[in-house]
PyMOL Python script that loads the backbone (N, CA, C, O; Angstrom):
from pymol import cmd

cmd.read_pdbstr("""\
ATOM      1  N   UNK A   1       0.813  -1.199   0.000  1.00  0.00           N
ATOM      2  CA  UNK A   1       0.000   0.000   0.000  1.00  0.00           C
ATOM      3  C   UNK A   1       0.855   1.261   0.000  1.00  0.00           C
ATOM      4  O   UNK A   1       0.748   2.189  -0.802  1.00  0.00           O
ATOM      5  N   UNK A   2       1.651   1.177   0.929  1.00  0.00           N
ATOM      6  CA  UNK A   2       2.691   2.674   1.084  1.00  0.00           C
ATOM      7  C   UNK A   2       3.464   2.573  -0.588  1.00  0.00           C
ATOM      8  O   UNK A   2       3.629   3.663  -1.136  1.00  0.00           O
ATOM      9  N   UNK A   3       3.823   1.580  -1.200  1.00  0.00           N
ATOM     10  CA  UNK A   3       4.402   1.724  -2.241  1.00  0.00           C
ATOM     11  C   UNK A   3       3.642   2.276  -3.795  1.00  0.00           C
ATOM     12  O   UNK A   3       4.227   2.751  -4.768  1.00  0.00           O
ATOM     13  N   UNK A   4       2.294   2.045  -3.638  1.00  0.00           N
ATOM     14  CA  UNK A   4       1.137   2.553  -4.391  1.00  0.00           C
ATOM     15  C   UNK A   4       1.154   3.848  -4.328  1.00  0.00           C
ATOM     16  O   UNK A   4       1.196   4.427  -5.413  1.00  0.00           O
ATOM     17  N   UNK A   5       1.125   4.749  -2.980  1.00  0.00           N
ATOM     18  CA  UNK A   5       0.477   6.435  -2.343  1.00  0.00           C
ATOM     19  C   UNK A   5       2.155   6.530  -2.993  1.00  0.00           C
ATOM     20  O   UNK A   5       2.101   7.312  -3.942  1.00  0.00           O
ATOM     21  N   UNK A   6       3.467   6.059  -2.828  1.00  0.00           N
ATOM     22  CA  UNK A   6       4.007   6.985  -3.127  1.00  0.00           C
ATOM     23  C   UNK A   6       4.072   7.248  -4.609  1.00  0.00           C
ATOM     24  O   UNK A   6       4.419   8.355  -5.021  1.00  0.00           O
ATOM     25  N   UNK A   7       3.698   6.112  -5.548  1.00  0.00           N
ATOM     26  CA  UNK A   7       3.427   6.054  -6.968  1.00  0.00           C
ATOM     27  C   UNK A   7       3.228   7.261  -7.120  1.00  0.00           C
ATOM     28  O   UNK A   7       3.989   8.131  -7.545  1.00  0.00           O
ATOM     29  N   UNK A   8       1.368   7.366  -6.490  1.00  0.00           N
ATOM     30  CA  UNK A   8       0.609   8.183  -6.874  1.00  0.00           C
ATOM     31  C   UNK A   8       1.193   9.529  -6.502  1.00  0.00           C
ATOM     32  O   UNK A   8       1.019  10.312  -7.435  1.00  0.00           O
ATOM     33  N   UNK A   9       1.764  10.031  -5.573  1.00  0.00           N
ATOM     34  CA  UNK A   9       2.747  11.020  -5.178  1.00  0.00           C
ATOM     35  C   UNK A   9       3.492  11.482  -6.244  1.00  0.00           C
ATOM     36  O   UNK A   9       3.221  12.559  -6.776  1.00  0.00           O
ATOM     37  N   UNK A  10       4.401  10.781  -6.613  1.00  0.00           N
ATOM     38  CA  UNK A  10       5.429  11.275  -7.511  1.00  0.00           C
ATOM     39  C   UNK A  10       4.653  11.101  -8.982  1.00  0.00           C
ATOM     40  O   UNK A  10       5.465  11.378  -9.864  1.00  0.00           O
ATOM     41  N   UNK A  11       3.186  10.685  -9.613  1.00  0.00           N
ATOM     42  CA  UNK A  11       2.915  11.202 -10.401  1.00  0.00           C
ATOM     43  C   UNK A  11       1.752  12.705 -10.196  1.00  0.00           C
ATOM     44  O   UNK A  11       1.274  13.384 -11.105  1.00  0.00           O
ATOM     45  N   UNK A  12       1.543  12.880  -8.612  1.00  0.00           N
ATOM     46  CA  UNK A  12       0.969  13.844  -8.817  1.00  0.00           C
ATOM     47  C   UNK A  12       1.498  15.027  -9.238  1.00  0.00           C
ATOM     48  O   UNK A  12       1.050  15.888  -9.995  1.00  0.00           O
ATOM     49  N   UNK A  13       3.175  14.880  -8.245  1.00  0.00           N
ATOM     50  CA  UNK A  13       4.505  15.946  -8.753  1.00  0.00           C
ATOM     51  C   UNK A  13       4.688  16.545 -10.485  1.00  0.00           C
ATOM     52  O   UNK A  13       4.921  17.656 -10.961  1.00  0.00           O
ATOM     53  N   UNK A  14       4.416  15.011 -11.151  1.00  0.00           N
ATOM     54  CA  UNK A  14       4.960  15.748 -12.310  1.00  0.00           C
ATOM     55  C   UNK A  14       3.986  16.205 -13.044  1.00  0.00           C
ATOM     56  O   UNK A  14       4.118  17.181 -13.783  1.00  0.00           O
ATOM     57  N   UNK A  15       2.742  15.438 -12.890  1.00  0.00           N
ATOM     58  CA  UNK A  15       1.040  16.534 -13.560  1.00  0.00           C
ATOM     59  C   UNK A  15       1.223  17.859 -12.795  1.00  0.00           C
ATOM     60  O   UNK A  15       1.516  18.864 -13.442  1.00  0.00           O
ATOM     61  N   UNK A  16       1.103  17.910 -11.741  1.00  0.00           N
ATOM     62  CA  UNK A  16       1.593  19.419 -11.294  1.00  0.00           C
ATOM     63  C   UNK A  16       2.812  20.208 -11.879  1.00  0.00           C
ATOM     64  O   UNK A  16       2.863  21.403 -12.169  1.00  0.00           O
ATOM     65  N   UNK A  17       3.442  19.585 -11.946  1.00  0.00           N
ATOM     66  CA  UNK A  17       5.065  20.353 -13.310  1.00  0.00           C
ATOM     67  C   UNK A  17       4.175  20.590 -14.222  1.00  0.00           C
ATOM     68  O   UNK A  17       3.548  21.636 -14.391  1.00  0.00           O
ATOM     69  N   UNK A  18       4.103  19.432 -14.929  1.00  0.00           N
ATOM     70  CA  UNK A  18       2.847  19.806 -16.283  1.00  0.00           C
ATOM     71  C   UNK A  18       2.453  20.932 -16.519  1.00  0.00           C
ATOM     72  O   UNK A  18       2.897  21.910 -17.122  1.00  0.00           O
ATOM     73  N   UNK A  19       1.383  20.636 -15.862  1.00  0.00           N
ATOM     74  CA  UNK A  19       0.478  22.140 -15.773  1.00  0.00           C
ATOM     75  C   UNK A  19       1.239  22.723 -15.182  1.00  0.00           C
ATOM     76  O   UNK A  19       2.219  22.308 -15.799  1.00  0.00           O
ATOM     77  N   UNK A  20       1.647  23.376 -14.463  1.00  0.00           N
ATOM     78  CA  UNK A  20       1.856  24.748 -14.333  1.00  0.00           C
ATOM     79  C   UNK A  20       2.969  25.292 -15.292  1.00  0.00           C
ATOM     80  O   UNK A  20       3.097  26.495 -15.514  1.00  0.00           O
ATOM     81  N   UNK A  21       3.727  24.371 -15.819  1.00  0.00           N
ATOM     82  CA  UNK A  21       4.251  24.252 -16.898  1.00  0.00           C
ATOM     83  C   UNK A  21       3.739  24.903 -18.532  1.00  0.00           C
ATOM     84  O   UNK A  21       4.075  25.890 -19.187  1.00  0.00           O
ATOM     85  N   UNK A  22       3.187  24.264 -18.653  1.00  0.00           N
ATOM     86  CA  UNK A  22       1.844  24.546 -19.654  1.00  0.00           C
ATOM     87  C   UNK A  22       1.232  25.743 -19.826  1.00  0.00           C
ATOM     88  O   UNK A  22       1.338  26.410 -20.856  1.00  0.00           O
ATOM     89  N   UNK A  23       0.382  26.157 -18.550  1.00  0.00           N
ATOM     90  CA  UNK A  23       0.148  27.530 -18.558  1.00  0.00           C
ATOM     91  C   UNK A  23       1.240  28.418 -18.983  1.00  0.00           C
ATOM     92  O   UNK A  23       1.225  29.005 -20.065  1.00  0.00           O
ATOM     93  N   UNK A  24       2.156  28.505 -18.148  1.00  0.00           N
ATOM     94  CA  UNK A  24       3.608  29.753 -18.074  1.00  0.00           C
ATOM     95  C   UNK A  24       3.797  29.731 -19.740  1.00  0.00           C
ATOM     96  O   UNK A  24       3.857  30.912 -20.083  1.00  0.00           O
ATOM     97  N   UNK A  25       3.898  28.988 -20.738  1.00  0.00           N
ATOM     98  CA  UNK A  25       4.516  28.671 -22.046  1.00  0.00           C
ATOM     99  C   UNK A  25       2.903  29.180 -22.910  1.00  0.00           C
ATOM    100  O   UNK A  25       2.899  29.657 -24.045  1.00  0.00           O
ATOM    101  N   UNK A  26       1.576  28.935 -22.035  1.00  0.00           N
ATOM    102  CA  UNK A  26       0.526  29.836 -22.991  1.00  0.00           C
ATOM    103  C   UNK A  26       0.491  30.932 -23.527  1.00  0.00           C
ATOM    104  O   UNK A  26      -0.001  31.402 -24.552  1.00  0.00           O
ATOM    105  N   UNK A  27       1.588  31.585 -21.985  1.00  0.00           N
ATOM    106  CA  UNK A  27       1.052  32.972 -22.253  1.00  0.00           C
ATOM    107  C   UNK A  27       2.504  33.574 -22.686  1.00  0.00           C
ATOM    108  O   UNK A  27       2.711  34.788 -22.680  1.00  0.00           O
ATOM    109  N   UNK A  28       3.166  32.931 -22.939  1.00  0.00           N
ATOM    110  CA  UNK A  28       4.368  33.294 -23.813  1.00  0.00           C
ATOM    111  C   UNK A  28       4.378  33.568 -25.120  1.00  0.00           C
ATOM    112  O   UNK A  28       4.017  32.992 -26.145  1.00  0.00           O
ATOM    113  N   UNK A  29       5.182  35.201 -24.671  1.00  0.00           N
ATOM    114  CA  UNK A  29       5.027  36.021 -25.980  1.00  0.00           C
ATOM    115  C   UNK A  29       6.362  35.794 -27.086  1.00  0.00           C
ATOM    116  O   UNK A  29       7.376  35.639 -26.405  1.00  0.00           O
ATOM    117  N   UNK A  30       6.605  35.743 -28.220  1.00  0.00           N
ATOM    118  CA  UNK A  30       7.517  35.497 -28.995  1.00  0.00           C
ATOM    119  C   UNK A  30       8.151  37.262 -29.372  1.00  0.00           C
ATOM    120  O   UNK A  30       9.298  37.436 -29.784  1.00  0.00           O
ATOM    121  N   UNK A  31       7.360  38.193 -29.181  1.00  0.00           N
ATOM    122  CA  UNK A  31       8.150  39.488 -29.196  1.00  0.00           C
ATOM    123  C   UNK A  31       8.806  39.838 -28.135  1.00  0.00           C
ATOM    124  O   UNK A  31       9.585  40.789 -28.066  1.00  0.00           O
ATOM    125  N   UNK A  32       8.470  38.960 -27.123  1.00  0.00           N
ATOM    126  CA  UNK A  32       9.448  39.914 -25.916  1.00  0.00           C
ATOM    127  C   UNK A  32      10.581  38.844 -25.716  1.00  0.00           C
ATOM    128  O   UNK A  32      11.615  39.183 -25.141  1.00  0.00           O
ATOM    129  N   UNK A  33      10.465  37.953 -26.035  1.00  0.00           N
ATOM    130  CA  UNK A  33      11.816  36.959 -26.517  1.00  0.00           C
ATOM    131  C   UNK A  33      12.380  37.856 -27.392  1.00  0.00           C
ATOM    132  O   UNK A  33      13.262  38.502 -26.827  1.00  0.00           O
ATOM    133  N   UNK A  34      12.243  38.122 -28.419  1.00  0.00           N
ATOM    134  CA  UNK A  34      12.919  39.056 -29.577  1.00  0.00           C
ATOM    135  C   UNK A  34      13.489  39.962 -28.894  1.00  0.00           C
ATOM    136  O   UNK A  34      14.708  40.026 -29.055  1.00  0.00           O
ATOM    137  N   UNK A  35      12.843  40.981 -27.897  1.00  0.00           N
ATOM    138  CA  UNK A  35      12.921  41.927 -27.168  1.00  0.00           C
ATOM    139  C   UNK A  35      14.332  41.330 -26.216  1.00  0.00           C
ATOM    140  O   UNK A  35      15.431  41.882 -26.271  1.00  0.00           O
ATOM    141  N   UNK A  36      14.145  40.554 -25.672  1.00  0.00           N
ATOM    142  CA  UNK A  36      15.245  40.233 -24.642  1.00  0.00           C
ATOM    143  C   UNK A  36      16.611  40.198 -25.273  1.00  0.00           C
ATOM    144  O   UNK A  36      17.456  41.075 -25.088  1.00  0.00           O
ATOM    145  N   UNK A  37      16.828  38.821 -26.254  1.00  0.00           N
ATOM    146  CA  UNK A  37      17.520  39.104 -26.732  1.00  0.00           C
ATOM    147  C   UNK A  37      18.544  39.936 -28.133  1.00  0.00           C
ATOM    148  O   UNK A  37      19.432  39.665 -28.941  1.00  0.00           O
ATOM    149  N   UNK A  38      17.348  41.493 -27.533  1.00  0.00           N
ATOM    150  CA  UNK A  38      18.265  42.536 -28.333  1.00  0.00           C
ATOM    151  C   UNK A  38      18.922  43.368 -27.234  1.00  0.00           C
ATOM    152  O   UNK A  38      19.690  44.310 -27.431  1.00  0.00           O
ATOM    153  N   UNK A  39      18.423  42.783 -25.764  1.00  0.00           N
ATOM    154  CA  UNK A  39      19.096  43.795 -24.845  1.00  0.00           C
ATOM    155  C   UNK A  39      20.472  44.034 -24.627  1.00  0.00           C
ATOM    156  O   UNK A  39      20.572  45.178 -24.184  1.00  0.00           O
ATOM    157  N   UNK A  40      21.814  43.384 -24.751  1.00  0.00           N
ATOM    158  CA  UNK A  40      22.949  43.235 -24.911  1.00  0.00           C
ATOM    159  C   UNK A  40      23.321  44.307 -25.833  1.00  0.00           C
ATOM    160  O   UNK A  40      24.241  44.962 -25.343  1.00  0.00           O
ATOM    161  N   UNK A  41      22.839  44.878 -27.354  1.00  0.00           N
ATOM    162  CA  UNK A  41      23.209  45.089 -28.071  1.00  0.00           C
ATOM    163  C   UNK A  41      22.387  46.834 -27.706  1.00  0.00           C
ATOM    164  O   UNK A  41      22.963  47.731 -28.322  1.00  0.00           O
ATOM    165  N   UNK A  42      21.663  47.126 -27.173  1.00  0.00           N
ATOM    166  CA  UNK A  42      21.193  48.438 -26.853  1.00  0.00           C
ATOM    167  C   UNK A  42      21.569  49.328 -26.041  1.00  0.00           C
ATOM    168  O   UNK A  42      20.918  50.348 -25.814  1.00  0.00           O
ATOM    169  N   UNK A  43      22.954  48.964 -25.372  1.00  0.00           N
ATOM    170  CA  UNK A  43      24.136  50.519 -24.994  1.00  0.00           C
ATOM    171  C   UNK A  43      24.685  50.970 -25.896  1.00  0.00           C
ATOM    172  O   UNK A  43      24.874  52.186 -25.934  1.00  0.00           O
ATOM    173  N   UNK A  44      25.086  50.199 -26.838  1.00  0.00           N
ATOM    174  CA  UNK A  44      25.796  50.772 -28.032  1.00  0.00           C
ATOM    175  C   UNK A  44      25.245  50.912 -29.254  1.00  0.00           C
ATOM    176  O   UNK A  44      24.986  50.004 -30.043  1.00  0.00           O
ATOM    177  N   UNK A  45      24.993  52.582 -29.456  1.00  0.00           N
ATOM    178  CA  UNK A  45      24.222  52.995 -30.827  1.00  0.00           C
ATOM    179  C   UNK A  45      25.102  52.153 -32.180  1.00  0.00           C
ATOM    180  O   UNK A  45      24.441  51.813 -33.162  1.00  0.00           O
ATOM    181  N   UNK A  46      26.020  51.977 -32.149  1.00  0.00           N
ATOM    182  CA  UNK A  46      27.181  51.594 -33.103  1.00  0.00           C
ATOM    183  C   UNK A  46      26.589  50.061 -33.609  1.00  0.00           C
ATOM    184  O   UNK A  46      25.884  49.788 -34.580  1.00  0.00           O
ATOM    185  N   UNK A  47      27.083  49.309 -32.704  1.00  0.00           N
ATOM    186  CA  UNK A  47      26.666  47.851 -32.274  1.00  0.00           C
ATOM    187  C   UNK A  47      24.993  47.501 -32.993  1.00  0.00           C
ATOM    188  O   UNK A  47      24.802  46.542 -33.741  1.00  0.00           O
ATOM    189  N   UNK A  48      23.877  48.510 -32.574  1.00  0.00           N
ATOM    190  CA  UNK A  48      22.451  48.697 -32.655  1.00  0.00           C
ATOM    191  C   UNK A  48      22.139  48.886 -34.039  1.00  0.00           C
ATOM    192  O   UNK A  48      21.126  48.503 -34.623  1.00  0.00           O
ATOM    193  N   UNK A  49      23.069  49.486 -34.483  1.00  0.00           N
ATOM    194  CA  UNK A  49      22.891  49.682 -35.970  1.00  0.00           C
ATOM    195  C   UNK A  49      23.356  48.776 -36.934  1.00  0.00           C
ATOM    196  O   UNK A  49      22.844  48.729 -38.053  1.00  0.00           O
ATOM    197  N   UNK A  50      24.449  47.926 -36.532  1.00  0.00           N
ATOM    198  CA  UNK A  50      25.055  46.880 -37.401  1.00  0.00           C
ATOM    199  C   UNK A  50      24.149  45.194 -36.982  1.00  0.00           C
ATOM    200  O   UNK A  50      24.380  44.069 -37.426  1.00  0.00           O
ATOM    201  N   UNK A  51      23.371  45.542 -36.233  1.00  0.00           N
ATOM    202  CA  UNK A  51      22.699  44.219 -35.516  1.00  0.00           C
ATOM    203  C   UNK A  51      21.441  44.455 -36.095  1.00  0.00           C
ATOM    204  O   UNK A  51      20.736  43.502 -36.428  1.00  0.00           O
ATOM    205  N   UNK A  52      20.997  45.889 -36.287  1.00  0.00           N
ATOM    206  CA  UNK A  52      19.434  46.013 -37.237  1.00  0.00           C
ATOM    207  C   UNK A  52      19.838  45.686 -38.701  1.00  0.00           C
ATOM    208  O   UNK A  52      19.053  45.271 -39.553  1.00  0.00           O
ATOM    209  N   UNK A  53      20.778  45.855 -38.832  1.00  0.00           N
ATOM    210  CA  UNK A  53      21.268  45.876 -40.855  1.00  0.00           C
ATOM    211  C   UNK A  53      21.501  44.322 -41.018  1.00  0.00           C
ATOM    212  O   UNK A  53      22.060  43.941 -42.047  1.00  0.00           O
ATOM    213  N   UNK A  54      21.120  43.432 -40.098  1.00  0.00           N
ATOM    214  CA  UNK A  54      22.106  42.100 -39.929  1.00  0.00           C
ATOM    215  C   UNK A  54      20.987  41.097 -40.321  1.00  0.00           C
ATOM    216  O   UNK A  54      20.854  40.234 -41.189  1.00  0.00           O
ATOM    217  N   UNK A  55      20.098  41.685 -39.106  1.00  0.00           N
ATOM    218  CA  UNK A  55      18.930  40.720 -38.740  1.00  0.00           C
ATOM    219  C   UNK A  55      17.781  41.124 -39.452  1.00  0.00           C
ATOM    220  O   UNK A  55      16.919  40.400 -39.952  1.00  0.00           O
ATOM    221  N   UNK A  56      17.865  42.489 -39.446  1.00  0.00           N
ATOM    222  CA  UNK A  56      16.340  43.224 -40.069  1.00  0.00           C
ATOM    223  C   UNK A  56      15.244  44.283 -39.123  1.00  0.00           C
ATOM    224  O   UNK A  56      14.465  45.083 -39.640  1.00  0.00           O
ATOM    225  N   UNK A  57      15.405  44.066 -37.696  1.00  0.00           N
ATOM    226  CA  UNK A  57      14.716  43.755 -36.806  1.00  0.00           C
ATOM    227  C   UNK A  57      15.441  45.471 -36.489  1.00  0.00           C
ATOM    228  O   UNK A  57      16.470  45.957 -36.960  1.00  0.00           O
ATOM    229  N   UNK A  58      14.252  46.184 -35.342  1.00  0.00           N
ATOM    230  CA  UNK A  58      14.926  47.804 -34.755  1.00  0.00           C
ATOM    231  C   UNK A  58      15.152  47.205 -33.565  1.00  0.00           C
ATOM    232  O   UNK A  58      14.242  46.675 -32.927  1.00  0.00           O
ATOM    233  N   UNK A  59      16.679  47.247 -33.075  1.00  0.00           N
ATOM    234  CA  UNK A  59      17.395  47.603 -32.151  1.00  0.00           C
ATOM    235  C   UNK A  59      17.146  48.925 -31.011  1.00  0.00           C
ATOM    236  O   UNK A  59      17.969  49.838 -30.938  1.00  0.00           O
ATOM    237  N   UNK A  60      15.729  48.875 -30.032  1.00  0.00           N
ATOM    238  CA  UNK A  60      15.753  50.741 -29.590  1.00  0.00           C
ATOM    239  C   UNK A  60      17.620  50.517 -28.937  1.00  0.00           C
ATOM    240  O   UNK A  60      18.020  49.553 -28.284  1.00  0.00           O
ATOM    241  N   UNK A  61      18.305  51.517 -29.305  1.00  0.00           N
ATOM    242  CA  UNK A  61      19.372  51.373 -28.656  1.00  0.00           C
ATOM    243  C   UNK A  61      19.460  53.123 -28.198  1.00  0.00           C
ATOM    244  O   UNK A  61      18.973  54.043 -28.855  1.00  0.00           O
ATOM    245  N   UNK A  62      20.239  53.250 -26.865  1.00  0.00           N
ATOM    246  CA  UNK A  62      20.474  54.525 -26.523  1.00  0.00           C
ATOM    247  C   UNK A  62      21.756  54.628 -26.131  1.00  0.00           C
ATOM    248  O   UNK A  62      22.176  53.509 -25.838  1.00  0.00           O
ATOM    249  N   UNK A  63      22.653  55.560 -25.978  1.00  0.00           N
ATOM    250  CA  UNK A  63      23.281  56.029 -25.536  1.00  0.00           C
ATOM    251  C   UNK A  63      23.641  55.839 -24.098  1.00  0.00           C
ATOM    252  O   UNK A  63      23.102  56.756 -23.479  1.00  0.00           O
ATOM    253  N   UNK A  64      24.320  55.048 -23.272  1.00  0.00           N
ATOM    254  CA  UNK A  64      24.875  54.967 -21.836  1.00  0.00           C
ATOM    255  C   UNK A  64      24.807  56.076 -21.266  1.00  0.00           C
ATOM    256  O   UNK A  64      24.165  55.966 -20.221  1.00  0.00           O
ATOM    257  N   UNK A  65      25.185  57.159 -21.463  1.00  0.00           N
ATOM    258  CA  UNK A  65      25.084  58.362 -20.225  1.00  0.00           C
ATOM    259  C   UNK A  65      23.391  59.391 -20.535  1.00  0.00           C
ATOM    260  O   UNK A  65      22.965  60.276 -19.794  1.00  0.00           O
ATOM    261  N   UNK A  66      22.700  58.856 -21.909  1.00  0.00           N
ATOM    262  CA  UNK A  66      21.010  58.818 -21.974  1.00  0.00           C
ATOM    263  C   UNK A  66      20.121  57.861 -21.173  1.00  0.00           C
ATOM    264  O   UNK A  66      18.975  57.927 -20.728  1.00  0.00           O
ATOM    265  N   UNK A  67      20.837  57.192 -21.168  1.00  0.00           N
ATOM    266  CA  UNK A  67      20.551  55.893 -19.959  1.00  0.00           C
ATOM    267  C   UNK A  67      20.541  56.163 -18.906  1.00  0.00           C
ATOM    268  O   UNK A  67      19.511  55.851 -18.307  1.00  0.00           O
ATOM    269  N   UNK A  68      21.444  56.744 -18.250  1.00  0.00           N
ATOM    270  CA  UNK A  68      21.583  56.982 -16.808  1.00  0.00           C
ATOM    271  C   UNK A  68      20.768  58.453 -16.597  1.00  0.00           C
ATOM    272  O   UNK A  68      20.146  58.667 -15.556  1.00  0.00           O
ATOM    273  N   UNK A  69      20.829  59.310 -17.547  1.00  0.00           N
ATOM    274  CA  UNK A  69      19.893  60.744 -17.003  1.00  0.00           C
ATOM    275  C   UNK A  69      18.185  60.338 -16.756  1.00  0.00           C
ATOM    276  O   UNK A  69      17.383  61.062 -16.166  1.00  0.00           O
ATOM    277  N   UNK A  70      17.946  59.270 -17.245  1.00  0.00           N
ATOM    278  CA  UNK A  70      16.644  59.106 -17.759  1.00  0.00           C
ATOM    279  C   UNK A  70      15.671  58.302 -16.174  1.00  0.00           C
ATOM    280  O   UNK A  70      14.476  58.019 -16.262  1.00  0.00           O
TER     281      UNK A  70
END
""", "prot")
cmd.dss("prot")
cmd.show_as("cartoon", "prot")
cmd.util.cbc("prot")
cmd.orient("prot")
């Protein structure tokens, strides 16, 4: 019997991964992925401009000491 409940235990664990799993990946957006990884490349206007001419995609990039007044 104890070897059954813990069955059922460790498959309740991973339906619970599952789902909550599941949900988090519904509401996942594919532009703010895009968004993330352009963040590296948006201190440097230089960099921002050769990474939009590359990919296709606008880089907002600013200026480091526009950055910090803001």
């Amino acid at each position: 019997m104890n070897e059954w409940l813990y069955g059922l235990y460790c498959l309740s664990g991973v339906l619970f991964f599952y789902l909550i799993t599941a949900k988090c990946l519904q509401r996942h957006d594919l532009d703010v992925e895009d968004q993330a990884s352009l963040i590296p490349f948006a201190d440097d206007p230089a960099v921002a401009r050769r990474v939009e001419k590359a990919i296709g995609k606008a880089v907002p990039a600013s200026a480091p000491d526009a950055a910090l007044d803001a």
